[in-house]
C-alpha positions in Angstrom: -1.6 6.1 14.6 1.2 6.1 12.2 -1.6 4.3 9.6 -3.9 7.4 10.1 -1.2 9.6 9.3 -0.3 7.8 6.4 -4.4 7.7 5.1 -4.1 11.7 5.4 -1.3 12.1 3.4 -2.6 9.8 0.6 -5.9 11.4 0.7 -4.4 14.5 0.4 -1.4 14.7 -2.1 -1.0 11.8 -4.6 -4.7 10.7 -5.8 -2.6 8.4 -8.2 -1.6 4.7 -7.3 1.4 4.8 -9.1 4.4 6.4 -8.5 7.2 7.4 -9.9 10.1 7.4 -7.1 9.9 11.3 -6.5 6.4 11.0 -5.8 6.7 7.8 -3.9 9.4 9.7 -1.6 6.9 12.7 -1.4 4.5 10.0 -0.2 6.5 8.1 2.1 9.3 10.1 3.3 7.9 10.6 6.7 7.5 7.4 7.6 11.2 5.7 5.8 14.1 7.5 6.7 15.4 6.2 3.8 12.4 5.3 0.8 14.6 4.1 -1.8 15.3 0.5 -0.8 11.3 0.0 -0.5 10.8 2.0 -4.2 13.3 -0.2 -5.6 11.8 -3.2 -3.8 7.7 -2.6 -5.2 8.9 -0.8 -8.9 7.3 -1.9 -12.2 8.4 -0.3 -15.3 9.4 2.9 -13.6 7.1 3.0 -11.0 5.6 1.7 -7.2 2.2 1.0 -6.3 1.1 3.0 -3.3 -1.3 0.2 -2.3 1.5 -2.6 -2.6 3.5 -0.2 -0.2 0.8 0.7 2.0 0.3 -2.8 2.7 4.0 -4.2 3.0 4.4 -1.1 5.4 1.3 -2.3 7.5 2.1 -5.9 7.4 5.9 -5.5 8.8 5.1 -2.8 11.1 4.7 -2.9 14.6 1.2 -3.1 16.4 -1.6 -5.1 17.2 -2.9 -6.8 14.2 -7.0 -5.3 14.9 -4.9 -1.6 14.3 -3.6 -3.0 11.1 -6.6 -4.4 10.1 -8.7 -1.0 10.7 -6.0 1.0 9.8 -6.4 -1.0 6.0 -10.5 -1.0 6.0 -10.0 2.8 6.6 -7.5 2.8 3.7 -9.4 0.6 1.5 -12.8 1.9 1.8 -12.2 4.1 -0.9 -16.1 5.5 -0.6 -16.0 6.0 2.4 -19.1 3.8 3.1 -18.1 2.1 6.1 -18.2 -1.2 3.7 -15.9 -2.7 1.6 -17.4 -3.1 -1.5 -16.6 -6.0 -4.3 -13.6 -3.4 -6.5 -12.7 -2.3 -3.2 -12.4 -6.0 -1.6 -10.3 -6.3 -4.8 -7.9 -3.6 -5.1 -7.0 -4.7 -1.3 -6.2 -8.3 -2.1 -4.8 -8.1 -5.6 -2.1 -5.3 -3.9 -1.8 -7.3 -1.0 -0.5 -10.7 -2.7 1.1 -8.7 -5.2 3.2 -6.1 -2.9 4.1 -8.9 -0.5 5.3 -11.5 -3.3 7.7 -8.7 -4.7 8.9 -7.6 -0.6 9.5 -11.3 0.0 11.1 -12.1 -3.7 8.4 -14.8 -4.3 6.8 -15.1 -7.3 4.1 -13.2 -8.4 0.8 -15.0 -9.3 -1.1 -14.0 -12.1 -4.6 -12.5 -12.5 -6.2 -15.6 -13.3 -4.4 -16.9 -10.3 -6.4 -15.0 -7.5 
């Protein structure tokens, strides 16, 4: 449910995907007491990805792992299709590997790597 809650807000306030850390708290401040160490965590010159956090959120959240997964087709289905599309398909796994290599401090692949 928390996921849901988190797809309205994005829909609704920040059509961007990168934020600066006063958007990013704006964004996120509902669900983080505290949205700083995450921010600090995901930033790239200056600012977060909200996909990258979306995900890292998802993955180390509680629930059942069919939630997550709806909760990041929902997310990710940018047209609203009911399909994930090949951009869409993308977006989801580039900001995936990318978010979850900076959460974990592993290196990040490149591109070309993926």
């Amino acid at each position: 449910q928390n996921h849901l809650m988190l797809l309205a807000v994005l829909e609704f306030s920040h059509p961007a995907t990168l934020l600066n850390f006063e958007q990013f708290d704006d964004v996120f401040s509902n669900e983080l007491n505290n949205t700083r160490p995450l921010f600090d965590m995901l930033v790239e010159n200056g600012k977060a990805d909200i996909y990258q956090a979306i995900i890292g959120m998802t993955v180390f959240s509680a629930g059942h792992f069919d939630h997550k997964i709806k909760a990041m087709f929902a997310i990710f289905d940018l047209d609203e299709t009911g399909e994930m599309n090949r951009s869409e398909l993308s977006t989801f796994i580039k900001s995936g590997i990318f978010g979850l290599c900076k959460l974990c401090e592993m290196p990040r692949p490149s591109f070309s790597g993926i």
